[in-house]
C-alpha positions as CSV (number, residue, x, y, z in Angstrom):
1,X,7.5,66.8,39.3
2,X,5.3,64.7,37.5
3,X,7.1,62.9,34.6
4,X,9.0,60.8,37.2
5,X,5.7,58.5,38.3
6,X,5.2,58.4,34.5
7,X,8.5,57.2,33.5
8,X,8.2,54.8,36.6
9,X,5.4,53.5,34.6
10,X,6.5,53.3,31.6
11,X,9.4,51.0,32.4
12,X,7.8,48.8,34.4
13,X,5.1,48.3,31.5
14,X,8.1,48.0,28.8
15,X,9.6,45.4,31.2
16,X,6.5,43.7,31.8
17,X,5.9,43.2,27.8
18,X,9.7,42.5,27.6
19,X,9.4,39.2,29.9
20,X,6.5,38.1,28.5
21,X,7.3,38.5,25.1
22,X,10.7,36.1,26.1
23,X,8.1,34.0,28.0
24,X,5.6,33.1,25.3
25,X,7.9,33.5,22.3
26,X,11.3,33.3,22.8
27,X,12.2,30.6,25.2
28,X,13.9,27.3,23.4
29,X,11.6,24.5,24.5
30,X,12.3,22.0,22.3
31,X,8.6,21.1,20.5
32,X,7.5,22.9,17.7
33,X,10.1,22.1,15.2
34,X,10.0,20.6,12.0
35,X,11.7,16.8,12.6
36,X,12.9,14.0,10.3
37,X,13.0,10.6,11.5
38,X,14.0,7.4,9.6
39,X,13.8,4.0,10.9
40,X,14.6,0.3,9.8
41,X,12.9,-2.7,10.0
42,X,15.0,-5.9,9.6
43,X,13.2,-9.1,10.7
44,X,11.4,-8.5,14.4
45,X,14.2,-5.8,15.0
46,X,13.9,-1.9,14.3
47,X,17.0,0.2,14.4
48,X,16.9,2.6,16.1
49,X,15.1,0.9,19.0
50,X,13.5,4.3,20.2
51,X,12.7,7.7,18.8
52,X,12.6,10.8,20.7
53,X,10.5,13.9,19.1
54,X,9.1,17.2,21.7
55,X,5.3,17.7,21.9
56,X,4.4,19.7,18.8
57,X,7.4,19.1,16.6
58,X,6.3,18.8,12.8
59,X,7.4,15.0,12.3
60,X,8.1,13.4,9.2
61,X,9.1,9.9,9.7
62,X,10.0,7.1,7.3
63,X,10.5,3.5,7.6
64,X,12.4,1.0,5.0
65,X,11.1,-2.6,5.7
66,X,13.1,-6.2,4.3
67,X,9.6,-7.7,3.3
68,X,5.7,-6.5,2.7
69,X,4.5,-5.7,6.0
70,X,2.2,-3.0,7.6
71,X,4.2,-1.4,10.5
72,X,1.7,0.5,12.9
73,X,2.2,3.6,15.2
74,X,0.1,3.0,17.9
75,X,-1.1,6.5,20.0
76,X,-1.5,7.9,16.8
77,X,-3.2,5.3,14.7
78,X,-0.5,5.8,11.5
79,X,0.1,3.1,9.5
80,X,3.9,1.9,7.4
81,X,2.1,-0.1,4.9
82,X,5.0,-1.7,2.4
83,X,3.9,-3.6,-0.5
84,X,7.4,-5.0,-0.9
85,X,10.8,-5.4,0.4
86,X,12.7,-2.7,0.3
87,X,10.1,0.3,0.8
88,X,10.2,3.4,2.5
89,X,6.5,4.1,3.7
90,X,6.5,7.9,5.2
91,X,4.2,10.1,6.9
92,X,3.7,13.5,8.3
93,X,2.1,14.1,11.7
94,X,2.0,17.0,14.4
95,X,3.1,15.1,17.9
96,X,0.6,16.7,19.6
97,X,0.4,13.4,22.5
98,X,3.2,13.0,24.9
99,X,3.7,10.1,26.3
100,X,5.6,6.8,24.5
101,X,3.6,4.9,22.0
102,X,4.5,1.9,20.4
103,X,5.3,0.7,17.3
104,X,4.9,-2.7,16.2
105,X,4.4,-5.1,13.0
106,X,0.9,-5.3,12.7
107,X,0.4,-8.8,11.6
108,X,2.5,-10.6,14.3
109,X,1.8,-7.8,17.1
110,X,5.8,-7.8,17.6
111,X,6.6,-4.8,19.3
112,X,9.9,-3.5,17.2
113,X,9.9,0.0,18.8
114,X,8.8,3.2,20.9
115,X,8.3,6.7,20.1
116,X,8.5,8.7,23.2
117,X,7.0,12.2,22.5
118,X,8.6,14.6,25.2
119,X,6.7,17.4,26.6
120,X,7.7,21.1,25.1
């Protein structure tokens, strides 16, 4: 009665294969995603306050200023340069650091904001 140790082994190895196939590929973590963000800058004030993105989300994120300013990304080194009122500076990064990195006007080095980047 041999094709019982076999068919033992086969199921254990199509289980083993099944969990981590679910492990690496299918679980819902959260990063990885393709993300659009928009923020404001009115004045010293940036609405909304905070942005949340997942560690390896695809980020596209755009800011409308009221007057030529450069608004900076720290962490990340990405700079909202506006030549005018009115503009909508965007840019396309991989959030690839977690952590939360500020964002400020450059000039004045008034914070206005935070994007946290939250792990997978």
């Amino acid at each position: 009665m041999r094709p019982l140790p076999l068919l033992v082994v086969a199921v254990v190895v199509v289980a083993f294969l099944g969990v981590g196939g679910y492990l690496i590929f299918g679980r819902s973590s959260g990063g990885g995603q393709q993300v659009t963000v928009t923020a404001t800058v009115t004045g010293t004030t940036m609405t909304p306050a905070t942005i949340t993105v997942h560690a390896n989300d695809r980020v596209t994120m755009s800011v409308t200023v009221d007057r030529k300013e450069e608004i900076h990304l720290h962490g990340y080194d990405i700079a909202f340069e506006a030549t005018k009122a009115g503009d909508t500076v965007t840019h396309q990064f991989t959030a690839d650091r977690t952590g939360s990195f500020v964002i400020e006007i450059e000039d004045t080095g008034k914070d206005v904001g935070t994007l946290r980047v939250l792990p997978g």
